[in-house]
C-alpha positions as CSV (number, residue, x, y, z in Angstrom):
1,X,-3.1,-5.5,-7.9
2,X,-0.1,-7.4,-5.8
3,X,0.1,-7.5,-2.2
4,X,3.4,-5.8,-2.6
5,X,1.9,-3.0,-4.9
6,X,-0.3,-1.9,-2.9
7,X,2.0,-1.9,-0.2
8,X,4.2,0.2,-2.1
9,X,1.2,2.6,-3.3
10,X,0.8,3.3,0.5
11,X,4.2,3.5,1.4
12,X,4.8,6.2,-1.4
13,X,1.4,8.2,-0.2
14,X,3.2,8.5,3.6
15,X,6.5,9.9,2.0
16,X,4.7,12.3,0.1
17,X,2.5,13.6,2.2
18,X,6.1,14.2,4.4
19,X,7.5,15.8,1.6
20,X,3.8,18.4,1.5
21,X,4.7,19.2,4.8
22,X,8.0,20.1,4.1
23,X,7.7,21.6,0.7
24,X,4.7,23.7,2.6
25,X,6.4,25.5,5.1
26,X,6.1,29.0,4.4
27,X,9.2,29.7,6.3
28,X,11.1,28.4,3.5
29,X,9.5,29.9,0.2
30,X,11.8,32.8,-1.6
31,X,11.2,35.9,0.6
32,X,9.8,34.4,3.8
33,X,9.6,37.4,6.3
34,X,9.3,40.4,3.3
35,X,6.3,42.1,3.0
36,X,4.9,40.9,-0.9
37,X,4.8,44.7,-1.5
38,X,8.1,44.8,-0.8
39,X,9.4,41.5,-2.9
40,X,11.0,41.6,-6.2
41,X,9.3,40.2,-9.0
42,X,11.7,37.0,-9.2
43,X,10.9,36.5,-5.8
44,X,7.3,36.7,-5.7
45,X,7.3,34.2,-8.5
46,X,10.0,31.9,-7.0
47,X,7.4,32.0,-4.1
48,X,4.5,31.0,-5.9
49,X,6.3,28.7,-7.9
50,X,6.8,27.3,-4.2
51,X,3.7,26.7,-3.6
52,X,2.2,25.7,-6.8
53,X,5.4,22.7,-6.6
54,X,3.8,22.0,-2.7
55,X,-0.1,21.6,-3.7
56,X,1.0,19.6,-6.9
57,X,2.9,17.1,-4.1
58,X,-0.6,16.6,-2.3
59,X,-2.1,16.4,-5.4
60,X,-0.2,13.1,-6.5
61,X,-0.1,12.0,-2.7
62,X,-4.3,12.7,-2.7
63,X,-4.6,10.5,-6.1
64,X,-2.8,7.8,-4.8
65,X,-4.9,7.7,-1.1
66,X,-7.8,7.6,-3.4
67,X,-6.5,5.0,-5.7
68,X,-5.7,2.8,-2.3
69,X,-9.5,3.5,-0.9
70,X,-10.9,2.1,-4.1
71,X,-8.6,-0.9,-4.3
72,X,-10.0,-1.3,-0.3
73,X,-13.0,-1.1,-1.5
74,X,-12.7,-3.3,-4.2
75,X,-11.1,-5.9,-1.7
76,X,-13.1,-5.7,0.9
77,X,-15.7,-7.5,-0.9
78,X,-13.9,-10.6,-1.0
79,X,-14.2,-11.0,-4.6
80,X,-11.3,-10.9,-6.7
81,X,-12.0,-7.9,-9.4
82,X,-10.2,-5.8,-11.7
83,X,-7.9,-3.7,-8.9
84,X,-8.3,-5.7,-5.8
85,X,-5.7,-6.9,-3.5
86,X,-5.2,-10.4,-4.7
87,X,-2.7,-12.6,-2.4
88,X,0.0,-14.0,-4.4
89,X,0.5,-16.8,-1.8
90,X,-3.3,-18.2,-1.9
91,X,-2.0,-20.5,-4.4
92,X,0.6,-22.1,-2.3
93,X,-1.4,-21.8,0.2
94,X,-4.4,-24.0,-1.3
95,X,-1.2,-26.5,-2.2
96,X,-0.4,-26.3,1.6
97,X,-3.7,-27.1,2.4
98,X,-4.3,-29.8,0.3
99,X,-1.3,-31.3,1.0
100,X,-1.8,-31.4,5.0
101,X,-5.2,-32.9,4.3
102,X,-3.1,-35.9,1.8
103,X,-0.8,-36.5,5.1
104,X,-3.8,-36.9,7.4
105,X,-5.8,-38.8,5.3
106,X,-2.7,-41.2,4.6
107,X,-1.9,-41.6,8.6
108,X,-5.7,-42.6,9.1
109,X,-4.9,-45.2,6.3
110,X,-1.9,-46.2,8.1
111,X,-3.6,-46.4,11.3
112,X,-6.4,-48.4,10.1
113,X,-4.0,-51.1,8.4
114,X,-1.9,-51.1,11.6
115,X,-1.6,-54.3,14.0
116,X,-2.6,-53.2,17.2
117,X,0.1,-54.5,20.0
118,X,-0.7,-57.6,21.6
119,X,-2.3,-58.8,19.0
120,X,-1.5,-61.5,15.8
């Protein structure tokens, strides 16, 4: 999995779980304040459709937490495996690297092959 996935994966847990809190307030189900003895049948099952719509939001926002422990856990090891974190920059990175250590290595050289001042 990309940096940027996973990112993503956790980003879309957040706005989820914001959308459970407000899909979950009972002040705003069909019939909020009526007694359910005294609710029509439409409006008991708007209200429980309500509800079903709010635990099926922490459902999907649950899945994906999970899904972003195991990918932790997967990563955490420091082994790159089927659903880890892998950083799509380590390659440039390693280019980076080995091209600092080209630069020094060629200013030794240069050193080395340079007259010192003062002298023929």
């Amino acid at each position: 999995m990309r940096q940027d996935q996973f990112e993503s994966l956790q980003k879309r847990a957040e706005q989820l779980v914001d959308l459970f809190i407000h899909e979950s307030d009972p002040d705003k189900w069909p019939g909020a304040g009526i007694e359910p003895a005294n609710m029509e049948k439409g409006t008991r099952g708007d209200r429980y459709w309500c509800k079903k719509d709010a635990v099926a939001t922490l459902a999907c926002a649950q899945r994906i937490v999970s899904l972003v422990d195991a990918v932790r856990a997967k990563t955490s090891g420091g082994e790159v495996t089927p659903g880890a974190v892998v950083d799509d920059d380590g390659d440039l990175e390693a280019d980076v690297q080995a091209a600092e250590k080209e630069a020094a290595r060629m200013i030794e050289t240069a050193k080395k092959k340079a007259v010192p001042h003062g002298k023929p």
